[in-house]
N, C-alpha and C positions, 0 to 999 in steps of 0.2 A: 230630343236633339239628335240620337243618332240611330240609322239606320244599317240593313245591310246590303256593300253593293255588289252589282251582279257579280257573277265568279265567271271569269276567264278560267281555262284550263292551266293548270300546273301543280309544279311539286316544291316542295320544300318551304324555305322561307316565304316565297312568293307567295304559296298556297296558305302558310298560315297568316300572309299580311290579306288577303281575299278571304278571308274565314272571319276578320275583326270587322267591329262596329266600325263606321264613320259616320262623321257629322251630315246631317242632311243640308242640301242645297237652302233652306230655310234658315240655316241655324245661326242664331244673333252672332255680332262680333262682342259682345260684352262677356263671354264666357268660350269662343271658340276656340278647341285647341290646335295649334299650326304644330309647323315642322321646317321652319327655315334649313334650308338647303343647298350648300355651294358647293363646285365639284372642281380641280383643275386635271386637264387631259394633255394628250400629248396633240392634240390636234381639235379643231371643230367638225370632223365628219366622223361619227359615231359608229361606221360599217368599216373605215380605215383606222383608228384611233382607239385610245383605250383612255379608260381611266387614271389616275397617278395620287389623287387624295378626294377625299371625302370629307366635310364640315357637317354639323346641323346643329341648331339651337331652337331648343321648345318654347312656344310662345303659350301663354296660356291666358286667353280672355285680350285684358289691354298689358300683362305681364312678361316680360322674359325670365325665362327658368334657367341660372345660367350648371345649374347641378345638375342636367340631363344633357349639357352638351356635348358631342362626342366629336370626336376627328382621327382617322384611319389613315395611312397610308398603303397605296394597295403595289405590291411587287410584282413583276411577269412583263412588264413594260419597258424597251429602252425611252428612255428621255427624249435624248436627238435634242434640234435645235430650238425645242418647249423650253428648256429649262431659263432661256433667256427671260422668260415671261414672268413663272411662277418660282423660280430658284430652287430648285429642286434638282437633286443631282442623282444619279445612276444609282450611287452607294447609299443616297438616304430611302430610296422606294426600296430599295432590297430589303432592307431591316422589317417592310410592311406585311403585311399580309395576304394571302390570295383573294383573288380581285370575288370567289363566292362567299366568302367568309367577309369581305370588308362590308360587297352590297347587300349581306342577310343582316346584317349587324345595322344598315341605314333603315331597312324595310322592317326590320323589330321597333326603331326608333319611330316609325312612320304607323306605325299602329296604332286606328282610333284618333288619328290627326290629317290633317289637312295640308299638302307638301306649297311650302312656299318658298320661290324663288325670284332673283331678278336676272327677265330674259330666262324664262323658264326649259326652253325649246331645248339649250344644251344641255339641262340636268336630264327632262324625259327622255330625248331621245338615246344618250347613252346607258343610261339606267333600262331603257326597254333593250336597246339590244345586248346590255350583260342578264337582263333576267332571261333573254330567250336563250343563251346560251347556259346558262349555268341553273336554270328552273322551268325550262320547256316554255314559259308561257310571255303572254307580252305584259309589260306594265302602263297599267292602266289605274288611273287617280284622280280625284276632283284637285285643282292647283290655280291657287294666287299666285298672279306674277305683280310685284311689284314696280317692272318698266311698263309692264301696258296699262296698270292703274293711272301711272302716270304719266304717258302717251296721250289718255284720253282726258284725263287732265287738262294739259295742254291744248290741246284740242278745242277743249270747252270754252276754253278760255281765251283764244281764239290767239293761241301765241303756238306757230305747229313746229314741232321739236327738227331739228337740223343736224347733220354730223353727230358730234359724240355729247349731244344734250342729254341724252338718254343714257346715258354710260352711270353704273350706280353712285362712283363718286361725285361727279358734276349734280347728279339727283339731292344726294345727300347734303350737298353743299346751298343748293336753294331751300331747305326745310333747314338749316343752319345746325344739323348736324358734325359732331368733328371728323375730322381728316384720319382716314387709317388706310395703315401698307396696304393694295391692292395684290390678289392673286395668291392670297392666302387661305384657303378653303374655310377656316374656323371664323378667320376675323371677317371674311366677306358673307358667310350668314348673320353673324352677328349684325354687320350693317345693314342684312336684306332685313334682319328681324328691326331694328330700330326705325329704319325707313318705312317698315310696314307701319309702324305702331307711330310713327309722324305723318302718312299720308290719310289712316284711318281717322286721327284726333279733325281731321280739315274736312271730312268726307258725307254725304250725306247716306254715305251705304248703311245697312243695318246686316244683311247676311249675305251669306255665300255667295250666292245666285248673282246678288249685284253687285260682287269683283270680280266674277268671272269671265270670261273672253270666249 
């Protein structure tokens, strides 16, 4: 089931999360281990912006593991006018952690699993540019996203998704999942993890390769 993939150059956490096994593009969803993954930032552009919290919750096969899930707040960030978003205020990322010590702490959790998100694009890109800064090298992962699962969905289906169709709660709410606060880094893996584990139960995929994008 699991292989080793290529190694990028770096140091540290990064180098030890490129030194562990992962799942082969092959490997069934009946035993795969995930890594649900939600982040909030002070902005969407990953080269101006920083990080402000980190979520993740283990999936294991068709199970959530909810005694491996961790959530960090990382300090070094003003807020500014994010906080409207994610409610998160100046004084609470203080109490956090530094932003290499929060993302070594996700990249330990990310070992030997498979990172899943929904609308993946904001978790790698800010995740690659805090590892080029804080471990020389870029981040690099095989990753389920859970909106383009069901993008193409929709797709197929021949209903094509519009506006904020694709927003995780609106998603959540057609697989009749319940209602949770939005923008909460812990609670919004958790729903990418449930939402996974409801689009797989409808799905004719069997591995990796075929949620992939």
């Amino acid at each position: 089931m699991f292989n080793f993939r290529r190694r990028p150059r770096a140091k540290g956490k990064l180098a030890e999360f490129y030194d562990s096994q992962v799942p082969k593009p092959s490997a069934g969803l009946s035993d795969l281990p995930l890594l649900a993954v939600d982040m909030e930032t002070t902005g969407l552009d990953a080269q101006q912006h920083r990080i402000l919290s980190i979520g993740w919750v283990p999936i294991n096969g068709r199970e959530i593991d909810l005694s491996g899930a961790g959530y960090v707040l990382v300090k070094g960030a003003a807020v500014g006018e994010s906080a409207t978003i994610h409610h998160l205020t100046d004084d609470m990322v203080a109490s956090g952690v530094d932003e290499a010590e929060a993302v070594g702490q996700l990249l330990d959790a990310l070992q030997g699993r498979v990172m899943l998100n929904h609308f993946s694009r904001l978790e790698v890109t800010f995740l690659d540019s805090a590892c080029r800064r804080h471990f020389d090298g870029p981040f690099e992962s095989t990753v389920v996203d859970t909106f383009a699962i069901e993008r193409r969905h929709m797709e197929r289906m021949g209903t094509y998704p519009r506006g904020e169709d694709l927003r995780l709660a609106r998603v959540r709410n057609r697989y009749h999942l319940p209602n949770y606060r939005n923008h909460n880094a812990l609670t919004d893996a958790l729903a990418c993890a449930e939402l996974y584990l409801a689009q797989v139960s409808q799905t004719k995929a069997l591995t990796v390769k075929s949620l992939q994008y």
